[in-house]
TORPA-4810 file (N, C-alpha, C, O; in nm, 3 decimals):
<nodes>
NODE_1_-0.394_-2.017_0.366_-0.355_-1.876_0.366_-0.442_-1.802_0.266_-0.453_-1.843_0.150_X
NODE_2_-0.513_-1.679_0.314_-0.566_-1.577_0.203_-0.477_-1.505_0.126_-0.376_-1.451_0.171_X
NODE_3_-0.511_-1.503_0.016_-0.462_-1.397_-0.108_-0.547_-1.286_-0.151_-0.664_-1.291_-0.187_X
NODE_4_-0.451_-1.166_-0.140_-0.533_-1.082_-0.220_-0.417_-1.055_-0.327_-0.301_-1.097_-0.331_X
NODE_5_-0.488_-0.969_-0.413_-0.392_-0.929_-0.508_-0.399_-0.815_-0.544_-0.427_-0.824_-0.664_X
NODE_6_-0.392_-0.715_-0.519_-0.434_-0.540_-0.505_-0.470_-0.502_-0.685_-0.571_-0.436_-0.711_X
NODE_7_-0.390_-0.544_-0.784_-0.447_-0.509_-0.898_-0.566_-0.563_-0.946_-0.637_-0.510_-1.032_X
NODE_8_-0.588_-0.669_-0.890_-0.727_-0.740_-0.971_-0.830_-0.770_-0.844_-0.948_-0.791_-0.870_X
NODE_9_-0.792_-0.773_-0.726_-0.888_-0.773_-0.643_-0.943_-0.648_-0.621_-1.065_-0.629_-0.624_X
NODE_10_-0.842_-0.542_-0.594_-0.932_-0.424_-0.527_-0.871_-0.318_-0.666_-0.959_-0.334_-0.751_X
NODE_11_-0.807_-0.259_-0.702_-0.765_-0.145_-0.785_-0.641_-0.175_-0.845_-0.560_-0.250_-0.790_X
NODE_12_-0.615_-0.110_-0.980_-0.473_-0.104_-1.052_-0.483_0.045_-1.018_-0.387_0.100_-1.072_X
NODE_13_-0.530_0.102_-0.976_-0.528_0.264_-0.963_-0.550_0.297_-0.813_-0.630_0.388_-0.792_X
NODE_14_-0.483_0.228_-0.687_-0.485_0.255_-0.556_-0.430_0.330_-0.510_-0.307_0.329_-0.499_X
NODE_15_-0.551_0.466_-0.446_-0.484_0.627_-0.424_-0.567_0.685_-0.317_-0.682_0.647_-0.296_X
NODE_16_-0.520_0.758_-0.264_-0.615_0.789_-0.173_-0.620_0.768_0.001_-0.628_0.650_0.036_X
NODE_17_-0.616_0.855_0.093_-0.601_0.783_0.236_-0.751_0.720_0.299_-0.766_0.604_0.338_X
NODE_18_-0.839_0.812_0.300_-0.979_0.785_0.338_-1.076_0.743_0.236_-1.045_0.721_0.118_X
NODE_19_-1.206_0.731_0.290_-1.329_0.655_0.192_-1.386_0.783_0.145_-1.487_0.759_0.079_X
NODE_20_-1.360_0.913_0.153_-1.412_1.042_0.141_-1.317_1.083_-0.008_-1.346_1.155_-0.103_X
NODE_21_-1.194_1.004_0.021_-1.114_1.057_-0.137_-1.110_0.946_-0.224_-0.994_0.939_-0.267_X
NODE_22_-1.188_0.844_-0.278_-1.261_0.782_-0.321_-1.268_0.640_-0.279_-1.230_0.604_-0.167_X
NODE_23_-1.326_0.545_-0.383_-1.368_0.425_-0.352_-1.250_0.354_-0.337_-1.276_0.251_-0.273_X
NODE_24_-1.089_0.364_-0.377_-0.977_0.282_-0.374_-0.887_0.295_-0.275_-0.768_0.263_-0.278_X
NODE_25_-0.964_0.356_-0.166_-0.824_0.424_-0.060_-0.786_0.323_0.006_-0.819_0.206_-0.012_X
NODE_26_-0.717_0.365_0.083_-0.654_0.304_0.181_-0.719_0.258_0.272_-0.667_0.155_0.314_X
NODE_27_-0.832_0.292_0.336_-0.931_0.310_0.459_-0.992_0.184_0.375_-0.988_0.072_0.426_X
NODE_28_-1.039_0.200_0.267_-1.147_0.092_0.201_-1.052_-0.004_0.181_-1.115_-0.096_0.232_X
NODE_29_-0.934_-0.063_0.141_-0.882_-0.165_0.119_-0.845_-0.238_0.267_-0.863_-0.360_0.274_X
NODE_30_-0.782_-0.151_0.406_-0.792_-0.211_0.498_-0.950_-0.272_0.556_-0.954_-0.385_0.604_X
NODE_31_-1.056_-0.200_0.548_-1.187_-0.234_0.576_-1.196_-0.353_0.510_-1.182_-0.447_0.588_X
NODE_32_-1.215_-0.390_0.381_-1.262_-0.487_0.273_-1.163_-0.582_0.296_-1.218_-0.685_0.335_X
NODE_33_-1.014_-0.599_0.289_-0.891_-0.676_0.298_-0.861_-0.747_0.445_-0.880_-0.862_0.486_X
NODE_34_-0.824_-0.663_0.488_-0.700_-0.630_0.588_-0.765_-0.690_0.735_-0.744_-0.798_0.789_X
NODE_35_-0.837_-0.595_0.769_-0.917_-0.614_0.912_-0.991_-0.750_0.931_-0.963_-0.823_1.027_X
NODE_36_-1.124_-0.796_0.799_-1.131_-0.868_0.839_-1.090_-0.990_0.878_-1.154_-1.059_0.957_X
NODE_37_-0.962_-1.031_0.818_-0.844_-1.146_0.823_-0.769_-1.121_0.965_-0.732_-1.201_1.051_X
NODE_38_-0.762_-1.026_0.960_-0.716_-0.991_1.098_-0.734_-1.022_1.215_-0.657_-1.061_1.303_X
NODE_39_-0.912_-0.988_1.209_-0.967_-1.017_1.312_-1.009_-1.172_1.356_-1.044_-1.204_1.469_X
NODE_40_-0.999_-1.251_1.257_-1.011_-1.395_1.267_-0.899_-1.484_1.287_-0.906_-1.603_1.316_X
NODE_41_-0.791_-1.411_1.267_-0.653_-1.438_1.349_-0.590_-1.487_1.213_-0.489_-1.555_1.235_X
NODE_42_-0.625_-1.471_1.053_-0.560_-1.524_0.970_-0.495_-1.471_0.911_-0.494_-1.349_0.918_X
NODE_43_-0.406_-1.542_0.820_-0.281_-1.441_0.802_-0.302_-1.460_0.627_-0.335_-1.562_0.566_X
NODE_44_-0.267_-1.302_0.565_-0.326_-1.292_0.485_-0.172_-1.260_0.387_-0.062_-1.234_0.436_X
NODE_45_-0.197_-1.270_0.265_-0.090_-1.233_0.152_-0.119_-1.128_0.046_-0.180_-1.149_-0.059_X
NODE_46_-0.069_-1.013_0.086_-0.068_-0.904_0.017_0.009_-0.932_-0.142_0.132_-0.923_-0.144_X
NODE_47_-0.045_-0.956_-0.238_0.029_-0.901_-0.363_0.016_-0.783_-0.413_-0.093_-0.739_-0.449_X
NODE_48_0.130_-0.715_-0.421_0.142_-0.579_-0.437_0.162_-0.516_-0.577_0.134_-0.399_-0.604_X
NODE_49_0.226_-0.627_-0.685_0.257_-0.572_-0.803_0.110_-0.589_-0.907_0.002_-0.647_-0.912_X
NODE_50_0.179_-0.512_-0.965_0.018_-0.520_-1.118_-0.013_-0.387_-1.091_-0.063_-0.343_-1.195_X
NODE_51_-0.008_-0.280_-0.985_-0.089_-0.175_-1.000_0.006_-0.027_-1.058_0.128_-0.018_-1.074_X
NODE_52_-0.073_0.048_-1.073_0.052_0.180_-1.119_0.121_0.281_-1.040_0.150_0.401_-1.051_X
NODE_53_0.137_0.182_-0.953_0.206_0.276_-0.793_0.104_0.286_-0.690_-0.017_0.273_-0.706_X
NODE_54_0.167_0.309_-0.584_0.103_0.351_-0.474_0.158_0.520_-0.423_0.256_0.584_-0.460_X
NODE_55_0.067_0.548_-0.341_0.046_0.651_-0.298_0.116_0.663_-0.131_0.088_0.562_-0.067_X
NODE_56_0.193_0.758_-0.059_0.224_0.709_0.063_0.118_0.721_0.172_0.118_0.660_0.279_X
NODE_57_0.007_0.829_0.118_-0.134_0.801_0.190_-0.167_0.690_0.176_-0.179_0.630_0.283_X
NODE_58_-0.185_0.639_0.097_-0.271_0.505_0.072_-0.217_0.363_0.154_-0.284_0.269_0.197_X
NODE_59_-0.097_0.383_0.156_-0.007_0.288_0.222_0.013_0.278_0.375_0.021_0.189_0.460_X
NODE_60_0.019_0.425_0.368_0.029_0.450_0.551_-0.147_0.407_0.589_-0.187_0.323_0.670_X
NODE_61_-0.222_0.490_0.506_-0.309_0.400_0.616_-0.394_0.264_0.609_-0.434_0.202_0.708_X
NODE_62_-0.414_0.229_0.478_-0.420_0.085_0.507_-0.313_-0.017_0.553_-0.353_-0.133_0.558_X
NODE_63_-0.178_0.006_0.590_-0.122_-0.051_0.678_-0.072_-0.035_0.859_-0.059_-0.104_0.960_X
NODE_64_-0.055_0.127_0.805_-0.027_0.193_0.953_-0.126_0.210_1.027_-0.112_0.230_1.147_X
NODE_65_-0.271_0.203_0.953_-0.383_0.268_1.000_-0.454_0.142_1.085_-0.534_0.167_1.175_X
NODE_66_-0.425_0.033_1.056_-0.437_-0.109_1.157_-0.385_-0.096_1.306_-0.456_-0.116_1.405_X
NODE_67_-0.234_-0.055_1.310_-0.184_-0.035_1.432_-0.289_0.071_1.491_-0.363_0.040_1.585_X
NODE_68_-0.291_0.180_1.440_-0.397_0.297_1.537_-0.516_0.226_1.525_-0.528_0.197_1.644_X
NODE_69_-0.616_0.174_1.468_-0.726_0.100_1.503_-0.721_-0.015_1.608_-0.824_-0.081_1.624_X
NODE_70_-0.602_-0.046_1.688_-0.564_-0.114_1.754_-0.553_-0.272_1.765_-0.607_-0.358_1.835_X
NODE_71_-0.428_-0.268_1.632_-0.391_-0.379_1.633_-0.266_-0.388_1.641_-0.201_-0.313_1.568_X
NODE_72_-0.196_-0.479_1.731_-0.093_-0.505_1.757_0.028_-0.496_1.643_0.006_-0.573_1.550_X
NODE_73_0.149_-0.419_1.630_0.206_-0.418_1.550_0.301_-0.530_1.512_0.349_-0.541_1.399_X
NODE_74_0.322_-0.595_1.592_0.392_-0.745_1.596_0.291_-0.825_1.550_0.352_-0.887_1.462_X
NODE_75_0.179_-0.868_1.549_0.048_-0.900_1.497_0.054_-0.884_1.358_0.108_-0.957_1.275_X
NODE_76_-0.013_-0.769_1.342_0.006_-0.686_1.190_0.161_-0.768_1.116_0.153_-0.856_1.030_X
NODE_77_0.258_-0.729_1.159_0.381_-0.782_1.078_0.403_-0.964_1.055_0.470_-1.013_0.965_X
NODE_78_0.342_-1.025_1.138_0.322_-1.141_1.177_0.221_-1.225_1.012_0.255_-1.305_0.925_X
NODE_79_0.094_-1.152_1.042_-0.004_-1.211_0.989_-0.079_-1.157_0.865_-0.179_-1.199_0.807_X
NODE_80_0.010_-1.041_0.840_0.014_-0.936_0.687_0.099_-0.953_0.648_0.188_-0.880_0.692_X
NODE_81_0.137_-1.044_0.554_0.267_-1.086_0.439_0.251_-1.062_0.333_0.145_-1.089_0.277_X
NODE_82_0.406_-0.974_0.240_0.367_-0.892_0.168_0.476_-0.929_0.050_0.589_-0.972_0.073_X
NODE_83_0.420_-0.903_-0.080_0.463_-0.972_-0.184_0.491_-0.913_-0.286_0.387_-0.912_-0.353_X
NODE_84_0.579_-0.856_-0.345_0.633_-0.776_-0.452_0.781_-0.835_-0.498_0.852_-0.922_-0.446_X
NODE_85_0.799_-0.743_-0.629_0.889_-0.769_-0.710_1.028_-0.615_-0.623_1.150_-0.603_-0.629_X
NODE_86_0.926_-0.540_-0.560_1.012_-0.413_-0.506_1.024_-0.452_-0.357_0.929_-0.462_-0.279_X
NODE_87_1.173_-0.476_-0.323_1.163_-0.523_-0.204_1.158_-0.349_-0.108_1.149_-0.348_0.014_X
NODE_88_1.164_-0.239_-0.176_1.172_-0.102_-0.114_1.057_-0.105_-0.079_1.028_-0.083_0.038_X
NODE_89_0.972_-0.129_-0.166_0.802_-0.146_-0.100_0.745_-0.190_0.023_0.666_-0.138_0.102_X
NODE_90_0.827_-0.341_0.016_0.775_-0.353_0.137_0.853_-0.303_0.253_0.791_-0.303_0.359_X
NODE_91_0.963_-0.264_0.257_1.012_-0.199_0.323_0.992_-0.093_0.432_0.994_-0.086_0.555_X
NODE_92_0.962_0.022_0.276_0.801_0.146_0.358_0.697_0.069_0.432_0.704_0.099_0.551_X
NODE_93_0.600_-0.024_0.408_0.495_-0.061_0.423_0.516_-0.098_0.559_0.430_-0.053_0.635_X
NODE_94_0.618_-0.178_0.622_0.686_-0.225_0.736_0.736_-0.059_0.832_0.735_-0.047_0.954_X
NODE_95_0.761_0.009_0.768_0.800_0.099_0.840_0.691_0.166_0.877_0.695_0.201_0.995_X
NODE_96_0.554_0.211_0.794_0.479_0.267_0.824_0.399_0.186_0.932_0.333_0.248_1.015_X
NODE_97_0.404_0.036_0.934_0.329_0.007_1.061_0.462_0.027_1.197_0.423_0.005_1.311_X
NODE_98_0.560_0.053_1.185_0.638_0.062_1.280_0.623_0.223_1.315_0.586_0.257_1.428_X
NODE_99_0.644_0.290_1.243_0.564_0.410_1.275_0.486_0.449_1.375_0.512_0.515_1.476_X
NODE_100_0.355_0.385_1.323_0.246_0.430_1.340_0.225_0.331_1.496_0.119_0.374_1.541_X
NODE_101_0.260_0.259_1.561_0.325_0.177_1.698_0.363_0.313_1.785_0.296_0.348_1.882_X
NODE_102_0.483_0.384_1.736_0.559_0.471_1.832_0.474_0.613_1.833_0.474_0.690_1.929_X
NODE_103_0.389_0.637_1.690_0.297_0.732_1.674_0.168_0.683_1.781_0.070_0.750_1.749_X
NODE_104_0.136_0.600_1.884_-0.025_0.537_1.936_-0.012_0.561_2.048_-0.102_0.533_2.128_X
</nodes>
């Protein structure tokens, strides 16, 4: 199984929806993270704590933003496992790819 760990792999300061509102968005962590695990059918482990919040841009679209790039949302929930001390977190994060399914 892959690990990432969002504070020390990619940002303690993850903000942002697109690669246009800077280098830590959302768009860049699904690109760099997300997709390519995805696409190789592996299932990856999100650690979520260590950073100083998230943003609901940032969240919706490096998670929701998979389903509209067209990936299966049963997929996505399947093979993106997500790891925090806030179980509300992942909560949103689950909702925003459920979302973004009925939003496609």
């Amino acid at each position: 199984m892959n690990h990432v760990k969002v504070a020390t792999d990619f940002s303690r300061y993850p903000a942002g929806r697109f690669l246009k509102d800077g280098p830590f968005s959302g768009e860049a962590f699904r690109n760099k993270f997300l997709e390519p695990k995805l696409l190789a059918g592996e299932v990856i482990l999100v650690d979520l704590d260590g950073t100083r919040g998230y943003g609901s841009s940032f969240l919706e679209e490096a998670f929701g933003g998979l389903v509209r790039h067209g990936y299966d949302a049963d997929r996505v929930l399947r093979l993106v496992q997500l790891q925090s001390k806030r179980e509300s977190l992942q909560q949103e994060i689950r909702g925003y790819i459920r979302d973004a399914t009925r939003d496609s």
